[in-house]
C-alpha positions in Angstrom: 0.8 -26.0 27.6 2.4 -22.7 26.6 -0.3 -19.7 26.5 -1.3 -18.2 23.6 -3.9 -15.4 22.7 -7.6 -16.2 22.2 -8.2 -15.5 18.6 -11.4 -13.7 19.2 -9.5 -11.3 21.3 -6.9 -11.2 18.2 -9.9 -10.0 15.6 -11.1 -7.4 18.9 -8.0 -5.4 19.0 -7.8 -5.7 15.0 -11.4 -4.2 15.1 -9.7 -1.7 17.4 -7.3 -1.0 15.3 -9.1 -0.1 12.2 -10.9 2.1 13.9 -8.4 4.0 15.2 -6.7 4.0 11.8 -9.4 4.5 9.1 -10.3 7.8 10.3 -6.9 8.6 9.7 -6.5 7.3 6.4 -10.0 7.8 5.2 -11.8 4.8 2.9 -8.7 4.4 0.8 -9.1 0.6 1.0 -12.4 1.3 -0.8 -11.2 3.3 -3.3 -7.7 1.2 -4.5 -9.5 -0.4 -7.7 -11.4 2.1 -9.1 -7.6 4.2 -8.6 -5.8 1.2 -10.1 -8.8 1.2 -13.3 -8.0 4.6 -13.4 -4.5 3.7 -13.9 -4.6 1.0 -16.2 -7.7 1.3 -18.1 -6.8 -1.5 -20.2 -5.8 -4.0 -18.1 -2.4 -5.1 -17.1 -0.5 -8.2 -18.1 1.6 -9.2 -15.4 3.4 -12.3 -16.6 7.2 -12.6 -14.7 7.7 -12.7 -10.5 9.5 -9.1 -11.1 6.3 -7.9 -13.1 4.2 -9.1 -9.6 7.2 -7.1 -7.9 6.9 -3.8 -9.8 3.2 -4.0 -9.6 3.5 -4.2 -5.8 5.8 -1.3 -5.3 3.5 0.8 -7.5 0.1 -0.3 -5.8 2.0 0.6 -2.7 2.9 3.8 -3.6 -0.3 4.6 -4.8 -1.9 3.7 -1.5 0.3 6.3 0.1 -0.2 8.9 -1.8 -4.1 8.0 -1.8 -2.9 8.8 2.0 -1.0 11.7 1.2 -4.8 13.1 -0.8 -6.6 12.4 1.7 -4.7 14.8 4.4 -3.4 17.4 1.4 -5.4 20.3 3.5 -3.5 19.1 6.9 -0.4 21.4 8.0 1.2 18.2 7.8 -0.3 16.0 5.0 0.7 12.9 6.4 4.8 12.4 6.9 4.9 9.1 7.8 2.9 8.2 3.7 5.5 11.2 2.6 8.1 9.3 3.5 6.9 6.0 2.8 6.1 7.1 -1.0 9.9 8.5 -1.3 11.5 5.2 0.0 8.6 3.0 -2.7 9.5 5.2 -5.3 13.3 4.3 -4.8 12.8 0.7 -4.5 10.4 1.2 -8.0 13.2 2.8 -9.6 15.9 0.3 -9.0 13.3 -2.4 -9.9 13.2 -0.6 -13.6 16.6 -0.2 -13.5 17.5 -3.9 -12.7 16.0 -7.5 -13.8 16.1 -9.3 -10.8 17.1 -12.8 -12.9 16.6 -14.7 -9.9 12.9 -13.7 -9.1 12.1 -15.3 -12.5 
């Protein structure tokens, strides 16, 4: 029988993890849907796979620079979100640009 991880010790080091990581981030995760509300106080109507595709870029790129807020006093203000916003924001831009026919 091949080994495998326990899954208990699976959820431990993902417990870990989180709290190594939300410290570092902040309660973002807590925060996403009143941002989004924010954003689209009237809803949105997501009705074609590259709507769901455009949507996810942007809730991504608003998670990073929820990221970016939340370390804007640092002498850094989190590179690693920086850079992760410019690359979401490319990807965004060539979804607007584009109709990806076969995702429909």
């Amino acid at each position: 029988m091949a080994d495998f991880r326990n899954p208990a010790e699976i959820l431990r080091e993902a417990a870990e993890l989180f709290e190594t990581r939300n410290p570092e981030y902040g309660n973002t995760w807590v925060m996403t849907g009143d941002v989004m509300k924010a954003l689209f106080p009237d809803g949105i109507n997501l009705q074609t796979a590259h709507d769901f595709s455009k949507f996810n870029t942007l809730q991504l790129m608003v998670l990073k620079l929820m990221r970016i807020c939340a370390h804007f006093h640092d002498d850094n203000g989190h590179p690693d979100s920086i850079a992760d916003l410019q690359v979401y924001t490319a990807m965004l831009g060539s979804k607007f640009e584009f109709e990806f026919e076969d995702l429909d």
